[in-house]
Phi, psi and omega in degrees: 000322184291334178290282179330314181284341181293351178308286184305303179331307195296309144323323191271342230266164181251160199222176181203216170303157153291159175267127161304147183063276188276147165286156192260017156287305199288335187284334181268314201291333191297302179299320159329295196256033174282284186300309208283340193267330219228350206255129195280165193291125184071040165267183164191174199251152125234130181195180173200154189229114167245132180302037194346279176297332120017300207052046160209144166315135150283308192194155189185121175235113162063003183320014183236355177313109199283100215208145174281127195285003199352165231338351172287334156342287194315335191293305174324323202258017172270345179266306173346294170330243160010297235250301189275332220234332159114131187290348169266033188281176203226143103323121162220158189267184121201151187231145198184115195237148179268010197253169182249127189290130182275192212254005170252034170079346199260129180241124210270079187181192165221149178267149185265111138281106179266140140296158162218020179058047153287093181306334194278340192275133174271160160309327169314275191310349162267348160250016141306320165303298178306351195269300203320286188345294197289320173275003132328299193122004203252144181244330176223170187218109194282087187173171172261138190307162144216144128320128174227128168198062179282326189319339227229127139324192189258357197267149209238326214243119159297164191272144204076010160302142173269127214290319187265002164274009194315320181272358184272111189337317209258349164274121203267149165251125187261137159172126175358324177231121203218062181291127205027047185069074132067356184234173166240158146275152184232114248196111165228139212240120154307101172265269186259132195312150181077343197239130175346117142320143175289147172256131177209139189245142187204139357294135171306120168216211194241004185288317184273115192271122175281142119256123157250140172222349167325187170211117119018074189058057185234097179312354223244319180281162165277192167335154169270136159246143159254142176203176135208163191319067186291309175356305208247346174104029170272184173256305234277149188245138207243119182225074189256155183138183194255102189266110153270342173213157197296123181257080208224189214169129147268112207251127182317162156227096185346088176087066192303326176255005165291338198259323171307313201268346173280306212283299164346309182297302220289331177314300175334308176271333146002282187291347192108332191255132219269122117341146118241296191262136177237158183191155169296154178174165182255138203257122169316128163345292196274151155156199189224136180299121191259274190257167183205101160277153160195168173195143209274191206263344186279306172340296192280355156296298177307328173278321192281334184268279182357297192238023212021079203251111174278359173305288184307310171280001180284304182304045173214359219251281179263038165261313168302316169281355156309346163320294181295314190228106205251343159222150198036063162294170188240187158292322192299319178303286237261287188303001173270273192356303181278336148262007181270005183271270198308011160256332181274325182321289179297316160125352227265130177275143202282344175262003185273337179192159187233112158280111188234351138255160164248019170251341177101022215268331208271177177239057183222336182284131184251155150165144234244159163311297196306318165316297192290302180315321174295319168301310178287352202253341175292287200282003196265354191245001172251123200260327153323317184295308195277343176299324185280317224264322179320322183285288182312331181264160205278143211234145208292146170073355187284289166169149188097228183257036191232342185335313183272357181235175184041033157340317181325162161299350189262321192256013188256125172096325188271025186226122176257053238240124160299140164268140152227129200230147132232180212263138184102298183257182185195137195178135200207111182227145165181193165305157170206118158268111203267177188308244183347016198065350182270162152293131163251143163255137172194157187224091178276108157239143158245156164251176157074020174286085187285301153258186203260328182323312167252015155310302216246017167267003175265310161325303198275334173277026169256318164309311171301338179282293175306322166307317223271006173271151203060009210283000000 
């Protein structure tokens, strides 16, 4: 049985030039029993290896296969972006009012917070806007607050989300206006046995509503759980159990610009500066700019690949179909867009993938090895393009989501590579500089991965083989 299968492995795989140092008969036989021996039982493999400097295929198994690329997804939507939208594109934030401050501090108009669907603005910085506001001269504002997050539809989530990840930090609730990636932390202390723990939330506010129902060193309850009340599409965060010790955790936050726009007021009464109506409204063309947070589009690249941070790649997802659909894009807006970009930009035939997010999050998005190689052999030839992008992937043994894998001496520095994890898949395409100086492009999708551990102990020893040509 075992024969048979290095048979078929051997048949199927495509070949090319020989390789220095290792030969490409020892580089297929290496790689053969990498899968035949290691690839876990009721999985299956796809991948391809390319030869940059070369120009040639290395190695290729099912490489035309169709497989969810779940976070390697971000490279597409980090170039497009790049690609579409210009590495000197901006996020911005803005506060902007058309009324004029009189000479008692009062400002005779009404203010604006416009989104602009920035994943990056933090709590410092909206209220570095208020501070800008207050060195305005204005202590009140006779006019009404408004909130504008017109760009964006209501819709928060793409099709193929998964329902029950809704409280979980890493499920982004997307919208124009988005203050500390959209969750809070939560943070719980034991105090005296038997007596309620402490709860504390950050950033603080006044918005997010505590049930504690824990006990303090109370043997009798079970585990502490923090959650909140997602069930119902809620804020409140439910913190019951047996607290033994110090705990903490982060949780999505419903209605990411309602939380924006709350945390905003309370900055407001902070300072001193006095209100009376606030309501959502579209901000008029002309006026004049109080504050401008921003950051640039090569950062939320380096953050959404680095750490796979999916907040950042949806906001990089639909700032790009805003091209098109420059108010209230939808998912839907943005997944056509990016796929009529990359088949016309690129070059890409429209049946080889399917974009339907830009974090990989959804179980709808597709796409092949081969597919992914081709995109990588595209940006390795924009030497700008690659410049950015290079920099930006998680790079092994180092930092992002490769810190903890491939450390060795052969492999330490040299695999430049996206992680991708869902529940089914495990999948890793980037760069390789092997012993001998060349560049590689290459793509591991596995399927059928419930866990990821030993998938992605099959990446990396497919990886050690390849840096290790020509040693």
């Amino acid at each position: 049985m075992k024969h048979i299968r290095t048979v078929i492995l051997s048949l199927l795989l495509t070949v090319s030039l020989p390789v220095a140092g290792i030969g490409q008969d020892s580089l297929t036989e290496a790689i053969d029993q990498i899968i035949y021996e290691q690839l876990p039982e009721g999985t299956d493999i796809a991948l391809m290896v390319y030869d940059l400097t070369n120009d040639t295929t290395l190695y290729a198994y099912r490489e035309r296969i169709m497989c969810r690329p779940a976070s390697v997804q971000k490279v597409i939507t980090s170039v497009t972006a790049l690609t579409s939208l210009g590495a000197d594109y901006k996020f911005k934030t803005v506060l902007k009012t058309q009324g004029t401050v009189d000479k008692d501090s009062v400002l005779n108009g009404n203010l604006y917070l416009v989104g602009g669907l920035d994943p990056a603005l933090n709590e410092h910085e909206l209220r570095s806007m208020v501070s800008d506001l207050k060195k305005a001269g204005v202590k009140k504002i006779n006019g009404t607050l408004y909130a504008d997050v017109s760009i964006m539809d209501t819709m928060y989530w793409a099709t193929g989300w998964c329902w029950d990840d809704a409280p979980a930090s890493f499920q982004p609730y997307v919208s124009p206006l988005m203050v500390h990636q959209g969750f809070v932390g939560v943070e719980v202390k034991p105090t005296s046995k038997g007596k309620a723990p402490e709860v504390n939330i950050y950033p603080a506010n006044n918005h997010i509503k505590v049930v504690n129902r824990s006990i303090t060193l109370c043997d009798t309850l079970g585990p502490l759980t923090i959650t909140r009340d997602w069930m119902h599409n809620d804020n409140t965060i439910i913190v019951e159990g047996n607290c033994k010790r110090r705990q903490s955790t982060d949780l999505s936050v419903v209605g990411s610009a309602d939380f924006t726009f709350a945390l905003f007021r309370q900055y407001l009464d902070e300072a001193g500066i006095s209100y009376g109506k606030y309501d959502w409204g579209r901000c008029p063309v002309m006026g004049s700019n109080i504050s401008v947070i921003s950051h640039d589009l090569p950062a939320i690249v380096k953050e959404a690949l680095k750490e796979s941070n999916n907040l950042f790649a949806e906001a990089m997802f639909l700032q790009t179909g805003r091209i098109q659909y420059p108010r209230g894009i939808r998912f839907k807006d943005a997944s056509k867009f990016l796929q009529d970009f990359v088949s016309r930009k690129f070059g890409m035939f429209s049946s080889s993938f399917n974009i339907v997010d830009g974090s990989g999050l959804s179980m709808y998005d597709m796409c092949s090895p081969q597919f992914m190689v081709d995109m990588l052999s595209l940006i390795y030839k924009d030497k700008d393009l690659y410049k950015i992008m290079y920099k930006s992937l998680p790079i092994s043994g180092v930092d992002g989501t490769l810190k903890n894998r491939m450390g060795g001496k052969n492999t330490l520095n040299k695999v430049h590579a996206k992680t991708g994890s869902v529940t089914g898949s495990c999948t890793l395409a980037g760069y390789i500089h092997t012993a001998d100086g060349r560049d590689l492009a290459f793509c591991i999708m596995n399927e059928g991965a419930v866990k990821m551990a030993p998938s992605r102990n099959v990446q990396d020893k497919i990886c050690s083989v390849l840096c290790d040509l020509g040693r």
